[in-house]
C-alpha positions, 0 to 999 in steps of 0.5 A: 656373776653368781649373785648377780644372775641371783639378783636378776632372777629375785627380780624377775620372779617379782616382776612377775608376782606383780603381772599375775591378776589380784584375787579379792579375799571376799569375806563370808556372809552369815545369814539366819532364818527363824519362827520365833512363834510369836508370844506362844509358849511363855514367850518371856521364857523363851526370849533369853534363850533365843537371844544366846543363840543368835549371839552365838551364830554371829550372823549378819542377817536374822530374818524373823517371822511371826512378829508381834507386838500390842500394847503390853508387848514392845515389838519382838524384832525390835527386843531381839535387835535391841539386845544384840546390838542389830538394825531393825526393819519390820514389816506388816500389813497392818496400818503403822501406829496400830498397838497391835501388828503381826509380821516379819522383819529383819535384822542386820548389822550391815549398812542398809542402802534401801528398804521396801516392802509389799504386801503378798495376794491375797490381802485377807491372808496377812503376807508381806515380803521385806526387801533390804538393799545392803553392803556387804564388802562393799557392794550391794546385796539384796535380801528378801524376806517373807513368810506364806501361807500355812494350811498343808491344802494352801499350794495355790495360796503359797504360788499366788504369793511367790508369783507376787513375790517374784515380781516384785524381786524383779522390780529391784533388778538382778544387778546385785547378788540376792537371797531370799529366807523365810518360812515358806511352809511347804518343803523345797519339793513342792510344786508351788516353790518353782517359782523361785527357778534361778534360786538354789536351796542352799541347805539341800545343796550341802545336804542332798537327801536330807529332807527324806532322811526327816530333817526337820524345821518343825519342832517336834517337841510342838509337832511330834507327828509332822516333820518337814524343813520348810525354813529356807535360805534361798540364794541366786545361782550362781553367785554364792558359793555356799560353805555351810548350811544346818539346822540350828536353835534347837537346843531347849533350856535347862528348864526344857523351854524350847526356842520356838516351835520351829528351828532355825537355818543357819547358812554361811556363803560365801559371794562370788569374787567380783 
């Protein structure tokens, strides 16, 4: 009798087990932003060491601004993605098959859906937004990446731009989970980056305060007497737990080359289960 009432109970703890509602393990996405600042600053110098250090973060996405390439110099992007085995997808306003091209790109090691591009108002200005329809976990994830306008006095300039950025955003549907990156040269607390309402500041969320505190994305070895984080991973409320945001690539060579002039963001979030 004892090993049966035993038997029926193992049994009916597994039963149970069985009814109890399936939690998806849903991985992490690992998602970069960076200036690499063009061929400034012995750029053929600088490149190894942006390389080691994107390695290093293993992210799934590495949005890149101030993209260059001309006829002596192969895309920058295109170097960068080359060399850490990632997809690339970049963006410019000037015509394709022009020697010289300056923009903003994208580099993925997920599978890509879709990839579209606008340029942002004024033209006259050189900005775009890149858009990235992934996989990630098997669904559908959006990503937005772009770079404003850089004049401290250009507030009116960067909200024209997010204006059309946000439309644009809209055009592709909230369906899926979205984030947007980039340098967006202005701090989250200005006004003009109201704009993005229903997106959250995922390095500000973990670190309340920290932009009064003087963290910065501007290097101050280029910028000693301006410090502002204005390199941000923005992601829809509501659709990320974020599980960790910081200040990285800022660690120069033995020699003292730095990176770039600005620092990058590293953000790890994880998306809502389903």
């Amino acid at each position: 009798m004892k090993h049966l009432l035993t038997a029926l109970l193992a049994f009916s703890l597994a039963a149970c087990a069985a009814t109890q509602p399936r939690v998806e393990q849903v991985p992490d996405l690992r998602v970069v932003t960076l200036n690499i600042y063009h061929d400034k600053a012995e750029w053929p110098k600088r490149l190894p060491l942006i390389i080691e250090q994107l390695r290093a973060l293993d992210a799934d996405v590495i949005a890149l601004q101030e993209v260059l390439q001309t006829a002596e110099l192969p895309n920058q992007a295109q170097t960068l993605g080359d060399a850490l085995g990632y997809s690339v997808q970049f963006v410019s306003n000037d015509p394709e098959g022009q020697p010289h091209r300056y923009g903003n790109a994208l580099l993925t090691r997920l599978p890509v859906l879709e990839q579209d591009a606008t340029a942002l108002e004024p033209r006259d200005d050189s900005r775009s937004m890149g858009h990235a329809r992934l996989r990630f976990d098997g669904r559908p994830l959006d990503v937005y990446f772009t770079h404003l306008h850089h004049t401290p006095e250009g507030a009116a300039l960067r909200r024209r731009q997010l204006e059309d950025a946000r439309a644009f955003i809209q055009r592709h549907g909230d369906t899926a989970p979205s984030i947007v990156l980039g340098d967006f040269n202005a701090p989250v607390s200005a006004p003009e980056l109201s704009v993005l309402d229903g997106y959250i500041d995922t390095y500000g969320a973990l670190h309340p305060g920290a932009d009064a505190e003087g963290v910065t994305t501007l290097n101050p070895h280029f910028f000693p007497d301006y410090r502002r984080r204005i390199d941000h991973v923005y992601a829809r409320t509501g659709r990320f737990d974020i599980r960790e945001a910081r200040i990285v690539l800022d660690t120069p060579g033995v020699d003292g080359t730095w990176p770039s002039d600005h620092f990058g963001t590293f953000v790890v979030l994880r998306p809502t289960a389903r």
